[in-house]
C-alpha positions as CSV (number, residue, x, y, z in Angstrom):
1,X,199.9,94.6,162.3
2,X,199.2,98.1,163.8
3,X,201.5,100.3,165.1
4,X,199.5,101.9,168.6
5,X,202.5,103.8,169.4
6,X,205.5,104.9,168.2
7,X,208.4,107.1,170.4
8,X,212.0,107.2,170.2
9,X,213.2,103.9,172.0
10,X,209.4,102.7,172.4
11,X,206.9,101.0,170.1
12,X,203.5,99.0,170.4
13,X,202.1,96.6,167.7
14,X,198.7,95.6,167.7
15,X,198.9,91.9,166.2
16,X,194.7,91.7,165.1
17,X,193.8,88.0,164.7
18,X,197.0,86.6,165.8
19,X,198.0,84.0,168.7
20,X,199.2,85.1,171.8
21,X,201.2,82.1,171.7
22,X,203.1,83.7,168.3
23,X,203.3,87.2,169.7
24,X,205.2,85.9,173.3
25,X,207.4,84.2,170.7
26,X,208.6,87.2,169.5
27,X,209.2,89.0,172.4
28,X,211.4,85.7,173.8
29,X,213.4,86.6,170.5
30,X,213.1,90.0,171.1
31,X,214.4,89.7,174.9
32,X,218.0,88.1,173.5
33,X,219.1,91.1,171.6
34,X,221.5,93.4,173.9
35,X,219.5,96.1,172.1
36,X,216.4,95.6,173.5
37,X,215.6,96.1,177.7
38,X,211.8,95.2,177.7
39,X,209.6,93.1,175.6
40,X,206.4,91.8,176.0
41,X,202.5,90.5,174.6
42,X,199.4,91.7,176.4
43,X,195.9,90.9,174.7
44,X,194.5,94.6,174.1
45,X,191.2,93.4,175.4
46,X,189.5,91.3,177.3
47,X,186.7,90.1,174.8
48,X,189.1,90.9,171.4
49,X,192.2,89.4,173.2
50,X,194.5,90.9,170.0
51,X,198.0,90.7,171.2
52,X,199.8,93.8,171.4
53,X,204.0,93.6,171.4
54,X,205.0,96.3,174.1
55,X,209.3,96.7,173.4
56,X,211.7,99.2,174.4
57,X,215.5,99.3,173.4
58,X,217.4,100.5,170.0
59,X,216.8,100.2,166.6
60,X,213.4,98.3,167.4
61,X,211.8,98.1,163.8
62,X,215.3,96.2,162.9
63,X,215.2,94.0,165.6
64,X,211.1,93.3,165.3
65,X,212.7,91.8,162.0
66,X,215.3,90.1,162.9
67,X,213.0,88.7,165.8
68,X,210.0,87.8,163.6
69,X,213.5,85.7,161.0
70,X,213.9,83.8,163.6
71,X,211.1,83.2,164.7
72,X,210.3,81.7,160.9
73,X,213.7,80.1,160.6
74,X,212.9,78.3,163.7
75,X,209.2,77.3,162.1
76,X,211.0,76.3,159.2
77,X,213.3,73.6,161.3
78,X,210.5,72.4,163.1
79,X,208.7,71.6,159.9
80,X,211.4,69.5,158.2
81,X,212.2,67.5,161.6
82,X,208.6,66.3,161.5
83,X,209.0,65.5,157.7
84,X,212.1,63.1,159.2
């Protein structure tokens, strides 16, 4: 992960070699905090197609990891149903 910009109520993360599928994941997550008015996943480029996270709201480093716990928690759930 690389921070691409960082302001006051504003923040991109590059995700490099990560699935876009992941990324829009997070930004669901991200999208139920009352903190946090935009989220989203974009691939930086065409050819590349790194995701970048695009959020604006409060206290976003927090709620990246609160997002990104349950967005493991979840994985984690998923992972002992199957072993049912």
């Amino acid at each position: 992960m690389k921070k691409l910009a960082s302001e006051k109520d504003y923040l991109e993360i590059l995700f490099e070699k990560e699935d876009q599928g992941f990324v829009n994941l997070v930004a669901e997550k991200l999208l139920e905090s009352k903190n946090v008015s935009f989220a989203a996943s974009l691939p930086d480029h065409p050819l590349t197609k790194n995701p970048v996270l695009k959020v604006k709201g409060k206290n976003l480093e927090k709620e990246i990891a609160k997002a990104l716990d349950a967005v493991k928690e979840e994985a984690e759930e998923f992972e002992k149903a199957l072993k049912k």
